[in-house]
C-alpha positions as MATLAB code, in Angstrom:
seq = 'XXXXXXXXXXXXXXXXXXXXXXXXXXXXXXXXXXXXXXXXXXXXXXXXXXXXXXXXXXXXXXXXXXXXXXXXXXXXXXXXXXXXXXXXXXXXXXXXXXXXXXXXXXXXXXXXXXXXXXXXXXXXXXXXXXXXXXXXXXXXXXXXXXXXXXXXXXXXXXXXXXXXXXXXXXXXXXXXXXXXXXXXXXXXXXXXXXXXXXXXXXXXXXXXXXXXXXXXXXXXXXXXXXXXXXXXXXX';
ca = [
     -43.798   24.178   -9.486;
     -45.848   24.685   -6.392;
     -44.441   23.481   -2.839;
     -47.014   20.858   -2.515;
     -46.790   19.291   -6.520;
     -45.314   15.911   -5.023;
     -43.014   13.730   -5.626;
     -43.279   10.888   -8.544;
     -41.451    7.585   -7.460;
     -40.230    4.696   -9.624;
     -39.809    1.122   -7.752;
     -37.596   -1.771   -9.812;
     -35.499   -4.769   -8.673;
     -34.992   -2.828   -5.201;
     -34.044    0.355   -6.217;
     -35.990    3.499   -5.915;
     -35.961    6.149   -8.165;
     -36.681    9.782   -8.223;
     -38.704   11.177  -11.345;
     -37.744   14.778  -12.081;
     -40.511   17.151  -13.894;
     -40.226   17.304  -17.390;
     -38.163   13.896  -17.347;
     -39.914   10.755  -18.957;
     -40.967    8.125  -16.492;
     -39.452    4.332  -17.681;
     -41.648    3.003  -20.344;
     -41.481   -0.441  -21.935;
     -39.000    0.356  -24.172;
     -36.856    1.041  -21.159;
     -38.107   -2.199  -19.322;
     -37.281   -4.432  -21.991;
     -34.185   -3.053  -22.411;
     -33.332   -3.651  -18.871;
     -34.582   -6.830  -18.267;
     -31.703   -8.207  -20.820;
     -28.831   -6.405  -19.604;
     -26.188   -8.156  -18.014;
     -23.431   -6.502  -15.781;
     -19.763   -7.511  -15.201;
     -18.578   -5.910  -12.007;
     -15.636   -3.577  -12.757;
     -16.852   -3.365  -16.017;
     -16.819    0.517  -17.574;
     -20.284    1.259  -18.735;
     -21.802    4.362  -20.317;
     -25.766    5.030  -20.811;
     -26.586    7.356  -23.631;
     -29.607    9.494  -22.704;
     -30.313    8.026  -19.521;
     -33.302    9.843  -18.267;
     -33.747    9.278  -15.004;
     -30.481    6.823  -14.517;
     -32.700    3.010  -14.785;
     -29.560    1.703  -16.479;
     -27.166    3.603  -15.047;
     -28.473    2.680  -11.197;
     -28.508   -0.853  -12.048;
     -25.103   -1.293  -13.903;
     -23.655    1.142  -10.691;
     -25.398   -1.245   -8.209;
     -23.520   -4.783  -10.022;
     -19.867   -3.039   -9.216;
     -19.336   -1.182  -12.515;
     -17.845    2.584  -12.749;
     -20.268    4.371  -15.240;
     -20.858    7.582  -17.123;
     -24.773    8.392  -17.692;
     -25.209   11.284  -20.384;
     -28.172   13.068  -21.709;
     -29.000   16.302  -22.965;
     -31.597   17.527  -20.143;
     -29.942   19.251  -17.069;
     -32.918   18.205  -15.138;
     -32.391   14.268  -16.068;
     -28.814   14.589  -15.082;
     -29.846   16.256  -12.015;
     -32.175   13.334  -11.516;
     -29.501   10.662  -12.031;
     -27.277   12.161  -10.016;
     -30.147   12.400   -7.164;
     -30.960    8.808   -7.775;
     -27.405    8.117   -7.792;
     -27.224    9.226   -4.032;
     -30.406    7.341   -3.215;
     -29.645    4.081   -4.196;
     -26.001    4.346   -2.643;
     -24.021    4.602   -6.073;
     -22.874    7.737   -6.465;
     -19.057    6.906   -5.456;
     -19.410    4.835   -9.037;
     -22.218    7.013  -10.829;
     -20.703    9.994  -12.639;
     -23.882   12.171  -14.800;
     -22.909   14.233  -17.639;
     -24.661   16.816  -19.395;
     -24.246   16.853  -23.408;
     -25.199   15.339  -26.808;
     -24.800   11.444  -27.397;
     -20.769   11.021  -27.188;
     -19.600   14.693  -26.783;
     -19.467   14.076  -22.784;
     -17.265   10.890  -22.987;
     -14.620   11.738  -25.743;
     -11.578    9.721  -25.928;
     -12.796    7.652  -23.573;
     -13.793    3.234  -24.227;
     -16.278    1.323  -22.123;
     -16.921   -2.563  -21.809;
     -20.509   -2.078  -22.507;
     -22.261    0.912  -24.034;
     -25.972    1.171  -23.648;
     -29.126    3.311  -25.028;
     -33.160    2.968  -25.313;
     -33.086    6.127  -27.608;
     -36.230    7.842  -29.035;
     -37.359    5.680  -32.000;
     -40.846    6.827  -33.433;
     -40.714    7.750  -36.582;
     -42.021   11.757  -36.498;
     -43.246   13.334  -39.230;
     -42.189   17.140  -40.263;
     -45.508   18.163  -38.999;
     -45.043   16.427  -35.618;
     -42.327   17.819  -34.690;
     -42.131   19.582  -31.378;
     -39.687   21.450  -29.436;
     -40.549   20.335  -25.635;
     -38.844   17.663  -23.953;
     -41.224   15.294  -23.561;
     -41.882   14.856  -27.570;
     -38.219   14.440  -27.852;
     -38.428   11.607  -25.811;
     -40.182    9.739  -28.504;
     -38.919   11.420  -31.544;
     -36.714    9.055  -33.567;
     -36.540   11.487  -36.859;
     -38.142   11.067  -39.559;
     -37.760    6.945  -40.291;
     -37.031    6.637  -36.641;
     -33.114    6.443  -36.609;
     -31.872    9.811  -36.382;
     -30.533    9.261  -32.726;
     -30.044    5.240  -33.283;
     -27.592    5.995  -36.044;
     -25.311    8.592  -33.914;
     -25.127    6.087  -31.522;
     -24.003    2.800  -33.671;
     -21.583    5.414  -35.928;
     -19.933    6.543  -32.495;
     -19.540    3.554  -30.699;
     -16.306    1.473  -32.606;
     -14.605    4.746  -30.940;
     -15.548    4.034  -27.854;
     -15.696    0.513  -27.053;
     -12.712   -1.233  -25.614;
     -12.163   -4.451  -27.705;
     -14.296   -7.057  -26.551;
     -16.747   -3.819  -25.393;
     -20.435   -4.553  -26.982;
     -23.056   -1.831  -27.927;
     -26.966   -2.595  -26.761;
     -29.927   -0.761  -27.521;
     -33.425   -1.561  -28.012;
     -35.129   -1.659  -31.256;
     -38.903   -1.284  -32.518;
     -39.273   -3.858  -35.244;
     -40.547   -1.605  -38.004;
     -37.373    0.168  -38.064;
     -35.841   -3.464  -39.197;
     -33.814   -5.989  -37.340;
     -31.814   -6.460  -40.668;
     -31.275   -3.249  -41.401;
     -29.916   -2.832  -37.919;
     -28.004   -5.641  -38.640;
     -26.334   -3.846  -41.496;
     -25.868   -0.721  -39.781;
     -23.770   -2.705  -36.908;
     -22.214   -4.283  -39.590;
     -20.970   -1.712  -41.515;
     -19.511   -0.159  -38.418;
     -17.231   -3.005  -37.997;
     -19.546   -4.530  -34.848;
     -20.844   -8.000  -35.054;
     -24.991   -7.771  -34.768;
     -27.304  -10.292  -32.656;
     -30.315  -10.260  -30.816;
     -29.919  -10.653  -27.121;
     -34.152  -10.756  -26.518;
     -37.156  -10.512  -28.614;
     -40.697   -9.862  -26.100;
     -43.967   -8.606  -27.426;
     -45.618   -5.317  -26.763;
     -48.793   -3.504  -26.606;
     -48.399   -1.073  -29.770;
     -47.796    2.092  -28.767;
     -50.234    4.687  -28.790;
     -48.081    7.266  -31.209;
     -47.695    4.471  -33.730;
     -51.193    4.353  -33.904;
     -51.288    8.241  -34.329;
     -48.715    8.193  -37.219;
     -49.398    4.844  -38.913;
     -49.520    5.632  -42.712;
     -46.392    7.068  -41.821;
     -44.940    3.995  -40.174;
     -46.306    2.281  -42.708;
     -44.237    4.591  -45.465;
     -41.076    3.972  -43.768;
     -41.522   -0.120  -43.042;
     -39.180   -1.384  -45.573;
     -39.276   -4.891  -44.112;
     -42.921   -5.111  -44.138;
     -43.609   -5.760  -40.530;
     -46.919   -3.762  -40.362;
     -50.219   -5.413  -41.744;
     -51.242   -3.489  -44.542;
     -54.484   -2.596  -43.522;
     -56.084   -2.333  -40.113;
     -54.836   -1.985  -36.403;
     -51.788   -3.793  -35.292;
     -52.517   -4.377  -31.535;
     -48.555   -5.613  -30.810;
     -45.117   -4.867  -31.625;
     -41.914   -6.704  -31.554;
     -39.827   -4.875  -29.188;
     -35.778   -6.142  -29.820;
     -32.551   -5.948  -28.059;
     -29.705   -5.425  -30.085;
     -26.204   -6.486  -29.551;
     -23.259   -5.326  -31.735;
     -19.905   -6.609  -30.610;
     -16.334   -5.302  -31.208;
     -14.639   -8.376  -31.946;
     -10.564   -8.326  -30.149;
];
């Protein structure tokens, strides 16, 4: 990168953030998820591929002590930067690795992720960062299932699991994926989105892999139901 490339900056709820090349900017997704979050200080938190540290900042910032993983040295570089800048690093602690491998045998009140979700055809597939960023597998919850499997293991009892949710993957199947991890499912938020521009790239696909039949049938949707997910592990 040349000398005089610039700097990208990211302003929310006071805090100033750092956006690293090659690391996603927050989207909606990431806003939504965020705007329902709540923080108990002292609480132990973890953020599961936490780009450039949104979560992680804020949950630092209300007095918790949290781990922020993610597979991209330069997004844990950039949490770790934005960790300085908004004062947090003392409580901040960025970890480079895949999903739960950085946090083994180790429980958290509150475990949080806005993982890729779009549903990616074979053909779509691509090997730079930025596509991963979006790419969910092939029905969208390759990464969303890792994360619900693993957390019973690491949540302390009481500890909840939140993570955002596109509507066409299905609030009731998420329900029964919670469920069947011994977690009890609800929805913390429901807002309404633009739809996002890869659905409308890959919509026969999303329409293949609907199995709640959220989509119209025919034509353009021009919103989606974002969700926020809770599953709790009961004491």
């Amino acid at each position: 990168m040349s000398q005089d490339a610039g700097a990208l900056l990211f302003v929310y709820r006071d805090c100033l953030f750092t956006v690293a090349a090659g690391v996603q900017p927050p989207k909606a997704g990431s806003l939504v998820f965020c705007r329902h979050l709540t923080f108990r200080p002292d609480e132990w938190v973890c953020e599961i591929g936490a780009g450039i540290g949104l979560a992680a900042v804020l949950a630092a910032r209300a007095g918790c002590q949290v781990i922020a993983t993610d597979l991209l040295p330069e997004a844990v570089a950039c949490v770790k930067a934005n960790a300085l800048l908004n004062g947090v690093a003392d409580r901040l602690d960025a970890r480079l690795g895949d999903c739960y491998d950085p946090v083994r045998r180790l429980e958290f009140d509150l475990i949080c992720s806005s993982p890729p979700q779009m549903p990616t055809p074979p053909d779509r597939e691509r090997d730079d960062a930025m596509a991963a960023a979006d790419n969910g597998g092939l029905d969208g919850w390759a990464v969303l299932d890792r994360v619900i499997e693993g957390a019973p293991a690491h949540l302390a009892p009481g500890g909840r699991l939140v993570f955002t949710l596109f509507e066409f993957l299905g609030r009731e199947r998420a329900f029964a994926k919670l469920g069947a991890a011994g977690l009890e499912p609800s929805v913390l938020a429901r807002e309404t989105q633009p739809f996002p521009r890869l659905g409308y790239e890959r919509i026969e696909h999303l329409r293949a892999h609907d199995m709640e039949r959220t989509l119209p049938a025919s034509g353009w949707p021009s919103t989606v139901e974002r969700y926020v997910i809770q599953g709790l592990r009961t004491p």
